[in-house]
ZADO-1210 file (C-alpha; in nm, 4 decimals, padded with zeros to 6 digits):
<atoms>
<atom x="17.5014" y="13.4815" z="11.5720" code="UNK" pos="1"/>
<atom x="17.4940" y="13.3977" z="11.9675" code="UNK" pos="2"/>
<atom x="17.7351" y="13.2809" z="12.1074" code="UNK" pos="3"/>
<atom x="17.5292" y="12.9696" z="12.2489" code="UNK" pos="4"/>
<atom x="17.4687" y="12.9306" z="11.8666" code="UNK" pos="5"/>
<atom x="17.8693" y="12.9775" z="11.7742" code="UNK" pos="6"/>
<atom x="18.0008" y="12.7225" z="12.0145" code="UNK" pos="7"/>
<atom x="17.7632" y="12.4922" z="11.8598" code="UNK" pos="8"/>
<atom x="17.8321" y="12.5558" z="11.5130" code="UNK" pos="9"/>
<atom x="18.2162" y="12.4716" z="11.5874" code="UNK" pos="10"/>
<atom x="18.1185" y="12.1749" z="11.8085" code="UNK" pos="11"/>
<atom x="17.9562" y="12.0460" z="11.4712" code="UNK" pos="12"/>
<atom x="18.3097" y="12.1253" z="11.2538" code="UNK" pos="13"/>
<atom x="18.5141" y="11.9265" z="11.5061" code="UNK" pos="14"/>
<atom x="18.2563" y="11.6152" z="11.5092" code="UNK" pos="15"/>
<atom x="18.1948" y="11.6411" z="11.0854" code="UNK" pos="16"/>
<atom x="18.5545" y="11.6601" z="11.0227" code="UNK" pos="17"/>
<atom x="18.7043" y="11.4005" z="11.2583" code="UNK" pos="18"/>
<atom x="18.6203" y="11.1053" z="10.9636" code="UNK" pos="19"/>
<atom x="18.8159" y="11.3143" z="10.7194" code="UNK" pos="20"/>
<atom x="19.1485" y="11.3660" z="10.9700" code="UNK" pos="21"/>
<atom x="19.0815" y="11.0035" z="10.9985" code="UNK" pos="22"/>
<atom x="19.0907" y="10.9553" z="10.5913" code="UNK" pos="23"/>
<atom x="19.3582" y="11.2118" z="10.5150" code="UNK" pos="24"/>
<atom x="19.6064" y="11.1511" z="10.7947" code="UNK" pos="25"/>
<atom x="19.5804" y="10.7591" z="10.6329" code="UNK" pos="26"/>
<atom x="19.6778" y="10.8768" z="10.3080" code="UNK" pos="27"/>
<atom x="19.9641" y="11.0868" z="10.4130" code="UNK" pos="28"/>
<atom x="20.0908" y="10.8019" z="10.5706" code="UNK" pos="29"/>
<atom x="20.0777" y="10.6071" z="10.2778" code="UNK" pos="30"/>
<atom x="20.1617" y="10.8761" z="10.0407" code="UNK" pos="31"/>
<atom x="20.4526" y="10.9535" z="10.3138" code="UNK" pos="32"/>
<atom x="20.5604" y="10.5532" z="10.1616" code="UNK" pos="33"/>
<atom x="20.5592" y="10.6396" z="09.8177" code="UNK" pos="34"/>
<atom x="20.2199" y="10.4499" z="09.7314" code="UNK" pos="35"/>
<atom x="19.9551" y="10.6481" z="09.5811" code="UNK" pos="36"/>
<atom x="19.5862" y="10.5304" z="09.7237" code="UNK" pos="37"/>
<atom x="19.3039" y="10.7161" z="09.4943" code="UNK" pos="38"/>
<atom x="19.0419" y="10.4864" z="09.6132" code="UNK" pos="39"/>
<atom x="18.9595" y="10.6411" z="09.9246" code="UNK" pos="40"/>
<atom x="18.6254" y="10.7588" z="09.8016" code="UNK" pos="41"/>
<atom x="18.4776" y="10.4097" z="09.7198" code="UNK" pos="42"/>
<atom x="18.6916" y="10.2651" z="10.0444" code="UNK" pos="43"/>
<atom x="18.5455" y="10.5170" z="10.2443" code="UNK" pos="44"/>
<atom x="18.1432" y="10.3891" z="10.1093" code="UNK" pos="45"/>
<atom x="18.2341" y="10.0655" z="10.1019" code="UNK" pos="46"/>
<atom x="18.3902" y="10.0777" z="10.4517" code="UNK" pos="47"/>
<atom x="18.0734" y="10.2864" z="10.5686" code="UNK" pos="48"/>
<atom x="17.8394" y="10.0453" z="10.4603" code="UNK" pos="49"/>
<atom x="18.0171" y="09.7402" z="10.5958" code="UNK" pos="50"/>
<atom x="18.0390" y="09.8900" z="10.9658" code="UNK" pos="51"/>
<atom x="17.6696" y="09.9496" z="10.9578" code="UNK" pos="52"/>
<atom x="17.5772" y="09.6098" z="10.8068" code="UNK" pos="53"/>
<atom x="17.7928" y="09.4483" z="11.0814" code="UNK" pos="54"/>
<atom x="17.7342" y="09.6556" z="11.3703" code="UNK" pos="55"/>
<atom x="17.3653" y="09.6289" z="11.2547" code="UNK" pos="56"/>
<atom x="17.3976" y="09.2422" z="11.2318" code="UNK" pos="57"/>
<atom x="17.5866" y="09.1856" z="11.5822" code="UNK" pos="58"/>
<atom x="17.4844" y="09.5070" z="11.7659" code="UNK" pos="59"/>
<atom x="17.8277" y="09.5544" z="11.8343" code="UNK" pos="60"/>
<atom x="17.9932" y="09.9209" z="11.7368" code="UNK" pos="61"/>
<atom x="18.3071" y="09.7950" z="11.7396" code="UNK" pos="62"/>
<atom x="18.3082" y="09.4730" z="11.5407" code="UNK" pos="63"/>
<atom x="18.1936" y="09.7153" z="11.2806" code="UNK" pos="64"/>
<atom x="18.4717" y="09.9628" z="11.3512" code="UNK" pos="65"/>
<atom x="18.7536" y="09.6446" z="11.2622" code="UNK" pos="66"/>
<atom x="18.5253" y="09.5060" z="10.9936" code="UNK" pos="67"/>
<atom x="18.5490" y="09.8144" z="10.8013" code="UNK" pos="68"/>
<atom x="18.9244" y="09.9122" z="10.8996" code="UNK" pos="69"/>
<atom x="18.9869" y="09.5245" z="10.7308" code="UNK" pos="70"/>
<atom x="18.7653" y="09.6390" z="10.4345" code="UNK" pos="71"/>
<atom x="18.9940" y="09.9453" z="10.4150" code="UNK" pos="72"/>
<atom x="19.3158" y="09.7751" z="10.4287" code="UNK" pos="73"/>
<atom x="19.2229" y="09.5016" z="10.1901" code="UNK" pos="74"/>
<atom x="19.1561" y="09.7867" z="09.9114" code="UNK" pos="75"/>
<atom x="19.5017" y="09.9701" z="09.9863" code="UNK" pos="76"/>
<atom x="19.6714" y="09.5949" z="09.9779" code="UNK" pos="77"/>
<atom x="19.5103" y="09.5366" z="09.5877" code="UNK" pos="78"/>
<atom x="19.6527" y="09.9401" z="09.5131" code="UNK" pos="79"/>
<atom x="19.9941" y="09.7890" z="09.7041" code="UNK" pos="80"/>
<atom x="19.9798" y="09.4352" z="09.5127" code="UNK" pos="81"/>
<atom x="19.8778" y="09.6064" z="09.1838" code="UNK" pos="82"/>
<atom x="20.1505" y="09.8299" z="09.1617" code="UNK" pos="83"/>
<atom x="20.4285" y="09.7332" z="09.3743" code="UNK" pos="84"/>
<atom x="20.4290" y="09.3626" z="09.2814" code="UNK" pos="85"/>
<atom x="20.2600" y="09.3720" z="08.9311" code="UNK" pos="86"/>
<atom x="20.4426" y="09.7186" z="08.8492" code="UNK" pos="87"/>
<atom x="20.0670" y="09.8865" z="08.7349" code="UNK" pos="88"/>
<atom x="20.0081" y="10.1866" z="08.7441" code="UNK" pos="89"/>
<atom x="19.9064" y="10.2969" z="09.0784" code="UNK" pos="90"/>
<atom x="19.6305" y="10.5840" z="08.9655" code="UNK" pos="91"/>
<atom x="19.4412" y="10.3346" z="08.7348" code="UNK" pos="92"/>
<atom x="19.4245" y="10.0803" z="09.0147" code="UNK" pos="93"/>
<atom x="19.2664" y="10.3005" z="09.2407" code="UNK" pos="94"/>
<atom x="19.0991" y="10.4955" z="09.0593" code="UNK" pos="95"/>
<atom x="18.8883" y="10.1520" z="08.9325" code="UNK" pos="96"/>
<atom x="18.8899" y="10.0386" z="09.2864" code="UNK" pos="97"/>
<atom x="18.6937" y="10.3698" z="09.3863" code="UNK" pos="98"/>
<atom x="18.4179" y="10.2891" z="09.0898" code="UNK" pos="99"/>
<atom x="18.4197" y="09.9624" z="09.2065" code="UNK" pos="100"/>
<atom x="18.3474" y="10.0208" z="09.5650" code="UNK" pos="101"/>
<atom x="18.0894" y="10.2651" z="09.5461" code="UNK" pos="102"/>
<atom x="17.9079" y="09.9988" z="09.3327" code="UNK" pos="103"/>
<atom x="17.9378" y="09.7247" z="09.6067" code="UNK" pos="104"/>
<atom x="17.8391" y="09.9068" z="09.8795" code="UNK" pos="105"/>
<atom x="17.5110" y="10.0135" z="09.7040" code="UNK" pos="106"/>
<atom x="17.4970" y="09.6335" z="09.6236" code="UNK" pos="107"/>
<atom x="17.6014" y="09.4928" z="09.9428" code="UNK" pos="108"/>
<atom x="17.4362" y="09.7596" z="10.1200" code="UNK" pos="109"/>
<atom x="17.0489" y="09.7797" z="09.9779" code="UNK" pos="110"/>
<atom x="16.9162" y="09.5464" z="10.2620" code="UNK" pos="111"/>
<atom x="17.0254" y="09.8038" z="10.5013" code="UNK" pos="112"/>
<atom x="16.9190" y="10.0996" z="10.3479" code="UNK" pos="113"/>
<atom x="16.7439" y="10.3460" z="10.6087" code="UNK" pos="114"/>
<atom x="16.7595" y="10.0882" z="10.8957" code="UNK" pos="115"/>
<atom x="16.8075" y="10.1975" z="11.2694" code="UNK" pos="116"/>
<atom x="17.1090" y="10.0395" z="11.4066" code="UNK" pos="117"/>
<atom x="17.3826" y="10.1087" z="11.7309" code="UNK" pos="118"/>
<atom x="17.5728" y="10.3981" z="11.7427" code="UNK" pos="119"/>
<atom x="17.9192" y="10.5403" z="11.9095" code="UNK" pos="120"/>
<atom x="17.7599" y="10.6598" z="12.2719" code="UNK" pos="121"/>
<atom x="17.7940" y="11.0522" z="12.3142" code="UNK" pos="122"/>
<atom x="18.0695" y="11.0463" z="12.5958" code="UNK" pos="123"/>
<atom x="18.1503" y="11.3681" z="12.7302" code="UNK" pos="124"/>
<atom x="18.5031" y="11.4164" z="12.8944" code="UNK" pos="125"/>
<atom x="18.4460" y="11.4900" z="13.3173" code="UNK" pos="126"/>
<atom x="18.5703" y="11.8265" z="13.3922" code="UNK" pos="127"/>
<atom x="18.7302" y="11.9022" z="13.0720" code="UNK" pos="128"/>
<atom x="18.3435" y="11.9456" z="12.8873" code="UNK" pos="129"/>
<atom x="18.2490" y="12.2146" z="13.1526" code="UNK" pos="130"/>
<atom x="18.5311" y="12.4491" z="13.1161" code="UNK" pos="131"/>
<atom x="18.3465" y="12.7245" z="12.9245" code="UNK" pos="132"/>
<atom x="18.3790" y="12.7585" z="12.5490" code="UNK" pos="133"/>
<atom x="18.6633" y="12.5434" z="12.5045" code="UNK" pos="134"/>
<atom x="18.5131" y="12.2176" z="12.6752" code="UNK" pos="135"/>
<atom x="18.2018" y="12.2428" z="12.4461" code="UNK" pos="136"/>
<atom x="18.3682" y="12.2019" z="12.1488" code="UNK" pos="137"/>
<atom x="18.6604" y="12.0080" z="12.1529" code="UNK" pos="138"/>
<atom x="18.5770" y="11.7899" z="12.4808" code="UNK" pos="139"/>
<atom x="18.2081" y="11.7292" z="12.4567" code="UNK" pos="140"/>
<atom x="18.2196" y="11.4442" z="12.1903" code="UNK" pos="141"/>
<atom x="18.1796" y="11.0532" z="12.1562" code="UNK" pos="142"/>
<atom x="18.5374" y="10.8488" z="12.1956" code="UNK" pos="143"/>
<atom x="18.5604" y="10.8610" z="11.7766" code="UNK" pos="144"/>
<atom x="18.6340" y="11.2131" z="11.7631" code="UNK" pos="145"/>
<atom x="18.9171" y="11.1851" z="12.0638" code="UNK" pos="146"/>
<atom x="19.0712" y="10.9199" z="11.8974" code="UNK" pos="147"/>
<atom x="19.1216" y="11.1793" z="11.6200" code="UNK" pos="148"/>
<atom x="19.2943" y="11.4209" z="11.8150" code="UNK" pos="149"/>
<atom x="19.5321" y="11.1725" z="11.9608" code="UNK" pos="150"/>
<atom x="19.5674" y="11.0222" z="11.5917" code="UNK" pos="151"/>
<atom x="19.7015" y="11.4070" z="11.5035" code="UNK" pos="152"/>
<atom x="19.9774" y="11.4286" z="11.7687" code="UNK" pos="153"/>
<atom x="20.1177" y="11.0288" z="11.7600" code="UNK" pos="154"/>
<atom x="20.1202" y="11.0696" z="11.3875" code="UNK" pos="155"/>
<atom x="20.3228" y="11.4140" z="11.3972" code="UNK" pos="156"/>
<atom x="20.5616" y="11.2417" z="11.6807" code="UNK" pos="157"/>
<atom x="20.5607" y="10.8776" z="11.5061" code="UNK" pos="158"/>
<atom x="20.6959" y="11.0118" z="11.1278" code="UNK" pos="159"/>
<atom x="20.8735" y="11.3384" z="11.2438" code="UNK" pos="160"/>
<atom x="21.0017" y="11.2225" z="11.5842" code="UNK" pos="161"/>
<atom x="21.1403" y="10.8316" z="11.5556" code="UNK" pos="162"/>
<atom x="21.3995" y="10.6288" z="11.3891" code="UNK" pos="163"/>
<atom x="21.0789" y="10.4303" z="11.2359" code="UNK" pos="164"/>
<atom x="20.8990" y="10.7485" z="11.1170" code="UNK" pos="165"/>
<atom x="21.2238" y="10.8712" z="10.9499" code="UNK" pos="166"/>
<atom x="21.2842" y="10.5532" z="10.7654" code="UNK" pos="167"/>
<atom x="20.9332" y="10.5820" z="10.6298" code="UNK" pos="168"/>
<atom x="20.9977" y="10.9236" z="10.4942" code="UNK" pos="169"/>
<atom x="21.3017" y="10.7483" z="10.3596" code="UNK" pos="170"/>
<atom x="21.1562" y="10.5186" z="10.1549" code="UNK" pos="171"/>
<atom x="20.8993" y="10.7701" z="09.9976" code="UNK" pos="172"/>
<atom x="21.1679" y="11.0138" z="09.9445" code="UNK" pos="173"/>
<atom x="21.4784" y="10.7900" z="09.8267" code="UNK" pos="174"/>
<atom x="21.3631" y="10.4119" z="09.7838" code="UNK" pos="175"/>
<atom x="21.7133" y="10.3797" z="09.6258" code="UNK" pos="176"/>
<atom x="21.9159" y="10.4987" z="09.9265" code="UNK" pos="177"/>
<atom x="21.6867" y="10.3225" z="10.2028" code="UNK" pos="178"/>
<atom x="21.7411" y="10.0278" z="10.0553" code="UNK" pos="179"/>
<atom x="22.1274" y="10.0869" z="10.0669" code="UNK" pos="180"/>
<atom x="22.0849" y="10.1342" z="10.4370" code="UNK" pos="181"/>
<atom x="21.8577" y="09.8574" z="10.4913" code="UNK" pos="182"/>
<atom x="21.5489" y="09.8956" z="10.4791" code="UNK" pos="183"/>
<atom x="21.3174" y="09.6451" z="10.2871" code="UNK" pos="184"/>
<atom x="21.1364" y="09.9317" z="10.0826" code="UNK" pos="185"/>
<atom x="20.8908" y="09.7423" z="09.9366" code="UNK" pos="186"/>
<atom x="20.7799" y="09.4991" z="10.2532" code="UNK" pos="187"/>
<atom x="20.7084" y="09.8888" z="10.4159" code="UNK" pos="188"/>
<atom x="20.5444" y="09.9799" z="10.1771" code="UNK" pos="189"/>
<atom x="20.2536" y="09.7196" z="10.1919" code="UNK" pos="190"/>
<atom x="20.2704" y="09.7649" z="10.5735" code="UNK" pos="191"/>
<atom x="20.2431" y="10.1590" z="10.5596" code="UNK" pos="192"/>
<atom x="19.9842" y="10.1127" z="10.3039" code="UNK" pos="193"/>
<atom x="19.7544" y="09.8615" z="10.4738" code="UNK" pos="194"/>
<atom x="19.7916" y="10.0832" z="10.7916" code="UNK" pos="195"/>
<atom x="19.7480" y="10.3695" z="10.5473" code="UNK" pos="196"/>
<atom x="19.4002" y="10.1811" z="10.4719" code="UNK" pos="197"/>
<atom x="19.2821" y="10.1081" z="10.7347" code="UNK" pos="198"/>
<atom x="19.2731" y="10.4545" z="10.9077" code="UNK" pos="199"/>
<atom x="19.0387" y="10.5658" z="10.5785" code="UNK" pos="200"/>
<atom x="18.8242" y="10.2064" z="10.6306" code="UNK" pos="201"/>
<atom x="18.7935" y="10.3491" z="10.9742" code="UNK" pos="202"/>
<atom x="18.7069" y="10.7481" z="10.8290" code="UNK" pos="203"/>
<atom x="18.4116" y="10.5434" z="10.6899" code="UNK" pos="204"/>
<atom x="18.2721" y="10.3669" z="10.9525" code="UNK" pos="205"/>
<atom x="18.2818" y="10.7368" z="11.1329" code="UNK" pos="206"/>
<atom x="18.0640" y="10.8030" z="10.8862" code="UNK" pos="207"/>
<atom x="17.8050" y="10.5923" z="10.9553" code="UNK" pos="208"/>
<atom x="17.8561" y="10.4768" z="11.3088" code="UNK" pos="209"/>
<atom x="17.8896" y="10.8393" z="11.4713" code="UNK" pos="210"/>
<atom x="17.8251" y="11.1112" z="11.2165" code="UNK" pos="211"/>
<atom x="17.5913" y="11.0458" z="10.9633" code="UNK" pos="212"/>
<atom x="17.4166" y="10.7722" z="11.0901" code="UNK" pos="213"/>
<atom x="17.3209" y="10.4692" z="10.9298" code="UNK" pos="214"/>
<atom x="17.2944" y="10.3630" z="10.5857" code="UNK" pos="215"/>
<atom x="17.1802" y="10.4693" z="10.2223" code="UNK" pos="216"/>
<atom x="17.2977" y="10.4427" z="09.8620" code="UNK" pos="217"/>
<atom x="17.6132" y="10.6744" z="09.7826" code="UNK" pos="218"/>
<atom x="17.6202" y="10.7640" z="10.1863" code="UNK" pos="219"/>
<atom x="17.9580" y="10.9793" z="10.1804" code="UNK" pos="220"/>
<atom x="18.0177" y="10.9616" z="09.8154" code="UNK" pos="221"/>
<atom x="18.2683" y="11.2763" z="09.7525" code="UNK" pos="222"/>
<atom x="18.4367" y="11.2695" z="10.0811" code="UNK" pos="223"/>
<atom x="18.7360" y="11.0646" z="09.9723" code="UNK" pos="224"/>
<atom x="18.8072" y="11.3250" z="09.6795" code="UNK" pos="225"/>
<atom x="18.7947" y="11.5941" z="09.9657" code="UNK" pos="226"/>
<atom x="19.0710" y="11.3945" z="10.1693" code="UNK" pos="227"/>
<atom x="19.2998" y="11.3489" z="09.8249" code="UNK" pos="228"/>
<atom x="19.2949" y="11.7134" z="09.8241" code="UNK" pos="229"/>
<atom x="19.3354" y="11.8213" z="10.2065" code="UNK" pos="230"/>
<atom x="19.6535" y="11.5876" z="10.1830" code="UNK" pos="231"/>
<atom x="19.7751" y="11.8166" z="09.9106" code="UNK" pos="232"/>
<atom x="19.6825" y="12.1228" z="10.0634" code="UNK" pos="233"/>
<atom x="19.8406" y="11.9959" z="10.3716" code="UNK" pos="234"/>
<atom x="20.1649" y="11.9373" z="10.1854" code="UNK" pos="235"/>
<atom x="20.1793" y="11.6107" z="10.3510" code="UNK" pos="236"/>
<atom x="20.2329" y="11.6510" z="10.6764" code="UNK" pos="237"/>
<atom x="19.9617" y="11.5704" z="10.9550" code="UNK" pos="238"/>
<atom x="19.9255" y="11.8955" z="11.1382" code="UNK" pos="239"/>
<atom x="19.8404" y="12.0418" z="10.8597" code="UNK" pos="240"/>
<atom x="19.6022" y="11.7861" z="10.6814" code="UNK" pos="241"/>
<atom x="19.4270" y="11.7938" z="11.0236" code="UNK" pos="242"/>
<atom x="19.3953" y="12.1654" z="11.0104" code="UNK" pos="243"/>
<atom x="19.2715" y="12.1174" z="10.6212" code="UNK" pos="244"/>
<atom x="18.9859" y="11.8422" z="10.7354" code="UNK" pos="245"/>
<atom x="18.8732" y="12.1231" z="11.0099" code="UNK" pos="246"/>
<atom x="18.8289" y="12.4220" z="10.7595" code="UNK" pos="247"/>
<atom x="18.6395" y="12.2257" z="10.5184" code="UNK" pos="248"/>
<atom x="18.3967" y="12.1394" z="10.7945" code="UNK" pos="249"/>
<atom x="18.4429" y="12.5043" z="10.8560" code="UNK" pos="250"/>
<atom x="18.3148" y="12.5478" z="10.5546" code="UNK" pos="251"/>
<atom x="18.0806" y="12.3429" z="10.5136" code="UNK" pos="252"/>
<atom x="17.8969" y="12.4777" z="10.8708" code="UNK" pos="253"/>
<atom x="17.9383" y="12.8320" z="10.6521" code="UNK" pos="254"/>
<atom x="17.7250" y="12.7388" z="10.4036" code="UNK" pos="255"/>
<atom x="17.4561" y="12.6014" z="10.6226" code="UNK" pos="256"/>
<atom x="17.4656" y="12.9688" z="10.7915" code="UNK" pos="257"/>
<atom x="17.4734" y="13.1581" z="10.5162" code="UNK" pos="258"/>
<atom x="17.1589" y="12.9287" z="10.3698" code="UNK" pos="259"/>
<atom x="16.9903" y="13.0922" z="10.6813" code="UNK" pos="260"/>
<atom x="17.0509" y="13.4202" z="10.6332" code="UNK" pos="261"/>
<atom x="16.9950" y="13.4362" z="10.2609" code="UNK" pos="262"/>
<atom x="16.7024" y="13.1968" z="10.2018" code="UNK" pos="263"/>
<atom x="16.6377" y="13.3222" z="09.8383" code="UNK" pos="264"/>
<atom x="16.9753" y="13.1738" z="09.6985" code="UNK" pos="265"/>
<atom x="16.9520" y="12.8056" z="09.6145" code="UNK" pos="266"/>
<atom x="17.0737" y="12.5808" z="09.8525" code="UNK" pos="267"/>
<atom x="17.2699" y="12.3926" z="09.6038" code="UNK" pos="268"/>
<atom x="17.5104" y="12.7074" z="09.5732" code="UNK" pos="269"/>
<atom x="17.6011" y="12.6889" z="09.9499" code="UNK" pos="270"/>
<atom x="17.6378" y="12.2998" z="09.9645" code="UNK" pos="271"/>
<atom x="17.8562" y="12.3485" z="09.6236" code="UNK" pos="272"/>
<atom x="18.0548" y="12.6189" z="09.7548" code="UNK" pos="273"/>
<atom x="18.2977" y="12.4396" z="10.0203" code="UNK" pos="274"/>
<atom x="18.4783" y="12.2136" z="09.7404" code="UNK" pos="275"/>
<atom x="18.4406" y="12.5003" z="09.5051" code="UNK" pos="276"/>
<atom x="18.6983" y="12.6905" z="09.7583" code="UNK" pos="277"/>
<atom x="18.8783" y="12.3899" z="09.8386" code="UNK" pos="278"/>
<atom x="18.9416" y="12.3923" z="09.4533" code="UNK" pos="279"/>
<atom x="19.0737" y="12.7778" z="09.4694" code="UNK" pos="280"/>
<atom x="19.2700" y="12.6730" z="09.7481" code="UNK" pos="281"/>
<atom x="19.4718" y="12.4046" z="09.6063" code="UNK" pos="282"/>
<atom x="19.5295" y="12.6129" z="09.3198" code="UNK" pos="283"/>
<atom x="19.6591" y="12.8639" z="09.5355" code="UNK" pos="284"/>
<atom x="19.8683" y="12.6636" z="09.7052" code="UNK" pos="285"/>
<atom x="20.0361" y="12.4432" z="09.3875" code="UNK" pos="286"/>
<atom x="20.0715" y="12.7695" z="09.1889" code="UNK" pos="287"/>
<atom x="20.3661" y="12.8894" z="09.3566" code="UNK" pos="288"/>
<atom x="20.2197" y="13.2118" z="09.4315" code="UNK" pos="289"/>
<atom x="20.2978" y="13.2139" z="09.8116" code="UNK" pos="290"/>
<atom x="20.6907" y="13.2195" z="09.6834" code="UNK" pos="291"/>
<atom x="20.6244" y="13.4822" z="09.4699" code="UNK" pos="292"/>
<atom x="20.4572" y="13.7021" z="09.7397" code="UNK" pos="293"/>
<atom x="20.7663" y="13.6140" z="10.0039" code="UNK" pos="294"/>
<atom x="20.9980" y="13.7251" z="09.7539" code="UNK" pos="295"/>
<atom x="21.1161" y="14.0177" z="09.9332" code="UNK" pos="296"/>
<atom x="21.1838" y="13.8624" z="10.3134" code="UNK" pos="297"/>
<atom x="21.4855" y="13.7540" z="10.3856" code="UNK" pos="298"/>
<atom x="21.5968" y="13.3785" z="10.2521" code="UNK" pos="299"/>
<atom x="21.5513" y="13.2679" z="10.6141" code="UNK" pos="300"/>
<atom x="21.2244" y="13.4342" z="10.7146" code="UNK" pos="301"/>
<atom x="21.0759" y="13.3294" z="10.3689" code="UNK" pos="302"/>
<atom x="21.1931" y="12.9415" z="10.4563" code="UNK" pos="303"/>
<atom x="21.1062" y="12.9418" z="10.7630" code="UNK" pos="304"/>
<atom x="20.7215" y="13.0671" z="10.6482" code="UNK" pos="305"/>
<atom x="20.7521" y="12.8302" z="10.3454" code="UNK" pos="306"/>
<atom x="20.7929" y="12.4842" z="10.5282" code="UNK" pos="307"/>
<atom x="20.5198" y="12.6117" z="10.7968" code="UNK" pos="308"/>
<atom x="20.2483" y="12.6410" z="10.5136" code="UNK" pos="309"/>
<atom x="20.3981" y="12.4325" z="10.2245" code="UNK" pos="310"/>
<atom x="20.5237" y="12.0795" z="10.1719" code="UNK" pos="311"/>
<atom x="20.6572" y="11.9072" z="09.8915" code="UNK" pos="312"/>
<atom x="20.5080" y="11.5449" z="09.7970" code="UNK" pos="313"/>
<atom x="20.7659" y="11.2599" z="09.8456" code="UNK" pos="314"/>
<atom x="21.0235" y="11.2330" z="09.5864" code="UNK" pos="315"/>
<atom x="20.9278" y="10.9129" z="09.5395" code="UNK" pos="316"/>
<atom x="20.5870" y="10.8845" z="09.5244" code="UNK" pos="317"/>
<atom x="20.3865" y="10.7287" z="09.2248" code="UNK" pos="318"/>
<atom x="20.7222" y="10.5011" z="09.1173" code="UNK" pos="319"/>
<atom x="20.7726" y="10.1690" z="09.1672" code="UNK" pos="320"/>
<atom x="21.1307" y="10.0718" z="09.3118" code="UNK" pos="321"/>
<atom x="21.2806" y="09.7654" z="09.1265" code="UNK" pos="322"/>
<atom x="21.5946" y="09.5966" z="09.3362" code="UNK" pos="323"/>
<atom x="21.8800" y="09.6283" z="09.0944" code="UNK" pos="324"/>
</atoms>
């Protein structure tokens, strides 16, 4: 490969993956609450197909950029109602709401199936895009894809960094104990997940508005699942979800290589193979055998390794808090 041909290939990752740091980075948030969301999949269509259909309908990107962010938050808010208010369980809800979704935006979406509509403009950043190799592929983008790398760092700063972020992590940790100091656990909790949904409504209109672009039945069906399991695999904090959404695109840009080079292997093998390794990954990483293999450091080396690639999921998350 060239290296015209490489920079490229990794300008593609950073562009393909943006929707899913987008989607995942929502989820932590509102995983980072204690409120499981497993509807991102049908959000993410049903969010996709709404931004067309409006941006389509008032040739304006950004009215469909807000109509789908509303679409997303409204699904998180029935997950938050459903299971915060109506004590459900949380998994059932969304896992409905993501069958339910992807058959409304098929529904909703059939008269604009295949239709040419507006776009996010390319808008290269001056001076910055012509510094070789580097301003190619991180700086050579539309504004969707630079709202994902500030959406990286003021998420890092905003949950790590301030009183605010901190309670947050409080009341996905220890509901019990943030509520002794204060904090109305379950009003945040339907804030942090609307906000949480509304990042993954706007992962969809990404999809449709800047990546893959316009509309058709089942669009980016599969691409919520993906974001479910880069949160995992990014133990839940948003550095690392960010660097999982990048190495599936990685992976996915692998595939279409390696379909070049070997032409005689079915292409389904190489478009199967990036969540086939995102699979072995996860496994990996949940099986505890990273501990096993740091063993032998010493207790601070193998911490100090162990928080930088592993995270824990909330204590909290998945049960409802009840005010005694």
């Amino acid at each position: 490969m060239n290296a015209v041909l490489l920079i490229r290939t990794l300008a593609s990752v950073v562009r393909g993956a943006t929707p899913l740091v987008f989607a995942g980075i929502g989820e932590t948030i509102t995983e980072k609450a204690g409120v499981i969301n497993l509807s991102l999949d049908g959000t993410i269509l049903l969010s996709a197909m709404t931004a067309f259909a409006v941006a389509y309908t008032t040739d304006s990107v950004i009215l469909g950029f807000l109509a789908a962010m509303a679409v997303g938050a409204l699904m998180a808010l029935i997950v938050a109602f459903g299971s915060i208010t109506l004590r459900q369980d949380q998994v059932a809800i969304g896992f409905v709401l993501t069958l339910l979704g992807a058959e409304l935006s098929s529904f909703l979406g059939n008269p604009f199936v295949r239709l040419k509509g507006p776009s996010v403009p390319h808008l290269p950043i001056p001076y910055l895009a012509d510094v070789p190799v580097i301003g190619p592929i991180f700086f050579n983008h539309n504004l969707v894809v630079y709202l994902g790398y500030a959406l990286i760092i003021l998420s890092w700063l905003y949950i790590f960094k301030t009183q605010p972020g901190l309670k947050l992590q409080g009341i996905g940790e220890r509901p019990e104990a943030a509520f002794a100091r204060g904090s109305n656990v379950n009003l945040m909790r339907y804030v942090y997940t609307a906000v949480g949904g509304a990042l993954v409504g706007f992962a969809g209109a990404s999809y449709s508005l800047s990546i893959k672009l316009g509309w058709s039945h089942r669009h980016t069906a599969g691409n919520g699942w993906i974001a479910l399991a880069i949160v995992i695999f990014g133990g839940w904090h948003p550095l690392r979800v960010a660097f999982g959404a990048y190495l599936f695109g990685g992976l996915k840009s692998l595939g279409s290589i390696f379909q070049r080079v070997a032409p005689g292997i079915p292409s389904q093998f190489f478009n199967g193979a990036p969540f086939a390794l995102m699979i072995v990954a996860l496994l990996l990483v949940s099986s505890g055998w990273l501990d096993r293999l740091l063993i032998r450091l010493p207790t601070r080396v193998r911490r100090v390794i162990h928080d930088s690639l592993l995270g824990a999921p909330p204590g909290g998350l998945g049960r409802v808090f009840v005010k005694e």
